[in-house]
MIDO-405609 format. One record per residue (C-alpha): x, y, z. Coordinates in steps of 0.05 Angstrom, whole numbers, padded with zeros to 5 digits, always signed. Example, Ala and Ser with C-alpha at 12.3 -4.5 7.8 and 13.67 -1.06 7.14 Angstrom:
BEGIN
+00246-00090+00156+00273-00021+00143
This chain:
BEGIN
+02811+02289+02055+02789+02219+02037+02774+02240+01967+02851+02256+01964+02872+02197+01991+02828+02148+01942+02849+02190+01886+02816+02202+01826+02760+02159+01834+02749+02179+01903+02747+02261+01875+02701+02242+01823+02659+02201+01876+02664+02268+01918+02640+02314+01870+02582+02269+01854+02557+02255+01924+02560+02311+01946+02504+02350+01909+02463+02287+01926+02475+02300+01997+02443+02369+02003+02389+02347+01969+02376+02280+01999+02392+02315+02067+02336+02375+02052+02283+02327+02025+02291+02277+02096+02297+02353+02138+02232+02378+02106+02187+02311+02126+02224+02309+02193+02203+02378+02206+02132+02358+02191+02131+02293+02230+02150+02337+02293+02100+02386+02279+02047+02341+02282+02078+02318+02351+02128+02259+02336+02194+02259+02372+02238+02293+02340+02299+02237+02360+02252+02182+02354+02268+02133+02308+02194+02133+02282+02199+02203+02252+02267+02193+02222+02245+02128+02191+02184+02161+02158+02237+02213+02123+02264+02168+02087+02200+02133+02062+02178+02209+02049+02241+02215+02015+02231+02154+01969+02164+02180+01954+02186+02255+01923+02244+02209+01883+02202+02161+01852+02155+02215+01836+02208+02259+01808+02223+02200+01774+02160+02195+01734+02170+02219+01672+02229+02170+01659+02189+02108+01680+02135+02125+01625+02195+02125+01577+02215+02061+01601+02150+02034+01586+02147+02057+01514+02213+02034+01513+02196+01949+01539+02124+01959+01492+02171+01980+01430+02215+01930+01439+02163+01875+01454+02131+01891+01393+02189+01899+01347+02210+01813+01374+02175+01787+01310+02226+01833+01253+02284+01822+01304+02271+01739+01295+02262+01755+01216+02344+01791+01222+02367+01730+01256+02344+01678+01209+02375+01726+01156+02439+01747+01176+02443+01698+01239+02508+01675+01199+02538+01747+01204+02545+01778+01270+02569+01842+01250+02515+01852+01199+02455+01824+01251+02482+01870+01299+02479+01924+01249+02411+01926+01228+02387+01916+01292+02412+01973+01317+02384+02005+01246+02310+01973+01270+02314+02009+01339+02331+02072+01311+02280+02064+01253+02222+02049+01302+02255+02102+01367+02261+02044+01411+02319+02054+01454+02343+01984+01480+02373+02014+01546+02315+02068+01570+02279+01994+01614+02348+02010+01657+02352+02083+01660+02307+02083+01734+02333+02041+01769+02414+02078+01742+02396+02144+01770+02367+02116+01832+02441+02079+01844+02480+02145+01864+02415+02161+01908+02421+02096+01940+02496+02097+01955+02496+02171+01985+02436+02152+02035+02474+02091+02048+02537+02137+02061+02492+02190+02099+02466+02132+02148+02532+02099+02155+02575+02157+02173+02523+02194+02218+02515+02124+02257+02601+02116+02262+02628+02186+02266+02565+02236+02277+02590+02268+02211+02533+02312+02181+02528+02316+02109+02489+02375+02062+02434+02407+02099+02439+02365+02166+02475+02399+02236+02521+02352+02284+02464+02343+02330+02415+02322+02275+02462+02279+02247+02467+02248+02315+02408+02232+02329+02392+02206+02251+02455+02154+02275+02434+02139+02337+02355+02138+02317+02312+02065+02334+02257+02035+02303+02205+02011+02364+02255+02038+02415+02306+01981+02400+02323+01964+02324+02372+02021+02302+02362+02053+02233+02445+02050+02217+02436+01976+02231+02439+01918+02182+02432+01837+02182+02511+01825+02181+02518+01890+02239+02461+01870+02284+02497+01892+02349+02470+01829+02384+02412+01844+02378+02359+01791+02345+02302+01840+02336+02351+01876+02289+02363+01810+02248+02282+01795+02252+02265+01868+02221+02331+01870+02171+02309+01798+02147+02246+01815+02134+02254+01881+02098+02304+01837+02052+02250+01789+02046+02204+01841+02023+02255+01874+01974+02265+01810+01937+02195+01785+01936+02170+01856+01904+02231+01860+01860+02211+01785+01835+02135+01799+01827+02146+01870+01784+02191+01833+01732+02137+01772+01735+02086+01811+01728+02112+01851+01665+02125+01779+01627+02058+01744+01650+02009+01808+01629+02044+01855+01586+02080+01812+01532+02058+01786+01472+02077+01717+01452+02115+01728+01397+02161+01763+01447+02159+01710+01506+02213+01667+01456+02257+01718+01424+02329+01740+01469+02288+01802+01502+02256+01742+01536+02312+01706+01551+02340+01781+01574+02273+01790+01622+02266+01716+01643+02347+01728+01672+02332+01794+01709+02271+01754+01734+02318+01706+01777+02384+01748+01780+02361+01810+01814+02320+01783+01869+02386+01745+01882+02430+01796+01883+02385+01850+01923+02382+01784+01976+02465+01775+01973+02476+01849+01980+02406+01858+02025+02448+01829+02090+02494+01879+02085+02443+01951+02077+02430+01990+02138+02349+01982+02161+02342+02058+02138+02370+02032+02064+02333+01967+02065+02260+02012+02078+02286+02057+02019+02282+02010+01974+02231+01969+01998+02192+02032+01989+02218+02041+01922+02199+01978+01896+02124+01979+01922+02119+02037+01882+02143+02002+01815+02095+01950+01825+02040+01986+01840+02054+02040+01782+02074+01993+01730+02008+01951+01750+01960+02014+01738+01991+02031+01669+01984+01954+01644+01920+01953+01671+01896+02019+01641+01949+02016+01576+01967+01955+01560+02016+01928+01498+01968+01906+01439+01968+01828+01436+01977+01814+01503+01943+01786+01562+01929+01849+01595+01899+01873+01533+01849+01808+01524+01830+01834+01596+01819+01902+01589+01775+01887+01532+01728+01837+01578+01728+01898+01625+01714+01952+01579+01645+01904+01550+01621+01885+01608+01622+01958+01625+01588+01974+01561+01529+01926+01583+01526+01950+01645+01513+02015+01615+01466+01987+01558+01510+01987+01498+01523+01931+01463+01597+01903+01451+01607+01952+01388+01565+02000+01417+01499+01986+01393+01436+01975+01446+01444+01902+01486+01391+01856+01470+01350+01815+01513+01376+01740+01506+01299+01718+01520+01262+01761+01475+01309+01777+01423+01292+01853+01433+01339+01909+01441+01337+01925+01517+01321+02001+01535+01379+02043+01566+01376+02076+01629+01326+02127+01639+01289+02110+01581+01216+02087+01595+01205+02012+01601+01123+02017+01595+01088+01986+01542+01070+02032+01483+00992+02047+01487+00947+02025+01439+00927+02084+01389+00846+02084+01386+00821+02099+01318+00785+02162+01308+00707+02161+01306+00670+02162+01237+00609+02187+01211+00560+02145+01176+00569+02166+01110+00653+02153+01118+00638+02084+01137+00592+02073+01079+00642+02101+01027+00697+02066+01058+00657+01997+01056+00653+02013+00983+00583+02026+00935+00528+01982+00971+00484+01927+00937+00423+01963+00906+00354+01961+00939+00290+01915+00907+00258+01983+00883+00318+02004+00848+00326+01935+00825+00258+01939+00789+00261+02012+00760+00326+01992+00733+00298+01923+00693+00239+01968+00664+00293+02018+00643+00326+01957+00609+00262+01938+00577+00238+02003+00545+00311+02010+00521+00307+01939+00486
């Protein structure tokens, strides 16, 4: 009925909501179910508030394979800044012509300009139909996808610590301060993580040839726009929406940390410091630098690795010799006085 009466932006809305309810709706069921196993209450606002960090958790790591495109997609074009500068001092008079082979550049190196923006695109829809499943189980008790009445209920009426209602926000506290206390916060936290994972992609994984270029410019504005408008909007979300998100977002920077850490862009700062890590690791093992055995700063002799033993070499005794070896090896002896004479009367007769 209200798709009808929006018209044809409310039907399309419809018809693309409504898949993401059923499975928004089966994913929250399927960790609710397993909260009450394990002996929550099943009305409690605990158990319902865990569903939808469980939910955020099977998203973002449905969501996996498009965040490593993204980062091929920031290291391409962080590493393609220096021939995008060259086009601009060439055809920075033309427009049309700049704009051209630009677009020829990203298609010659597969760098597509707007993959960095395709995670946080498909999460939108996700975020508005949770919104939209909070909001109208909270107002009306209207279940959506998978959920009953009475579920749908008691997801509306559900309270964090027995008084801070999920379907809550900031701007919709109900008079109720501990509502404003946990909403701020969670904005707090949204911003703050949403600020440090753009910092933290500019200070470690970007080469300086690309910290001057307009993809700088580009990340240096999302670096103080977005926290601002996630802190505008932030008033306004429902606690259950702000903890999505929040969730969300501790996820990106913890992700995006291990891959700079473990893969970072050539030329960067995260590079410099993965290669301190990987040779101090190599001398902790015993290898040198470039692989070759570590030497001994004192002695100037190549340390032995582990395992290998670190005794002194024994001195090799030489073998025993008769007496006639030693003689021959001394070489032919001085003659004795007998020989001495017989030898000068040999002389003589000879003479």
């Amino acid at each position: 009925m209200s798709a009808l009466v929006l018209g044809p932006l409310g039907t399309i809305g419809h018809y693309i909501l409504t898949p993401l309810y059923y499975a928004i709706s089966g994913v929250m069921l399927a960790w609710h179910w397993l909260f009450t196993t394990i002996g929550m209450d099943p009305a409690g606002g605990a158990s319902w508030a865990l569903s939808i960090i469980g939910l955020t958790l099977v998203i973002r790591a449905a969501l996996i394979p498009l965040f490593v495109k993204q980062i091929k997609a920031s290291r391409n074009m962080q590493l393609i800044q220096p021939k995008v500068k060259e086009l601009q001092k060439k055809y920075g008079h033309d427009r049309e012509r700049l704009a051209q082979e630009t677009m020829k550049l990203y298609k010659d190196s597969g760098t597509n300009p707007f993959a960095s923006c395709l995670p946080i695109l498909l999460q939108m829809p996700i975020f508005f139909a949770l919104f939209r499943l909070i909001d109208q189980a909270a107002k009306n008790g209207t279940a959506h996808g998978f959920m009953t009445e009475a579920q749908a209920e008691e997801f509306g009426n559900a309270k964090i610590f027995g008084v801070v209602p999920i379907s809550a926000s900031f701007t919709q506290s109900q008079g109720l301060l501990s509502v404003q206390i946990i909403a701020a916060c969670l904005v707090l936290a949204m911003t703050a993580t949403t600020f440090m994972t753009q910092r933290q992609l500019m200070a470690k994984n970007m080469p300086p040839d690309a910290l001057s270029g307009p993809y700088a410019q580009q990340q240096k504005m999302l670096l103080y726009v977005l926290p601002v408008v996630f802190a505008v909007g932030g008033i306004a979300f429902p606690i259950g929406v702000l903890l999505y998100w929040t969730t969300s977002n501790l996820w990106t920077m913890g992700q995006q940390f291990y891959v700079i850490r473990n893969n970072p862009a050539p030329g960067t700062e995260a590079a410099r410091l993965k290669e301190e890590r990987d040779r101090k690791k190599a001398i902790a093992r015993g290898d040198g630098a470039d692989g070759s055995a570590a030497v001994d700063a004192a002695t100037g002799e190549a340390e032995p690795t582990p395992g290998e033993d670190r005794r002194p070499a024994q001195r090799q005794q030489p073998k025993r010799q008769s007496k006639s070896q030693r003689q021959g090896k001394g070489g032919a002896k001085s003659p004795s006085g007998n020989q001495r004479s017989q030898n000068e009367k040999r002389n003589g007769n000879n003479q």
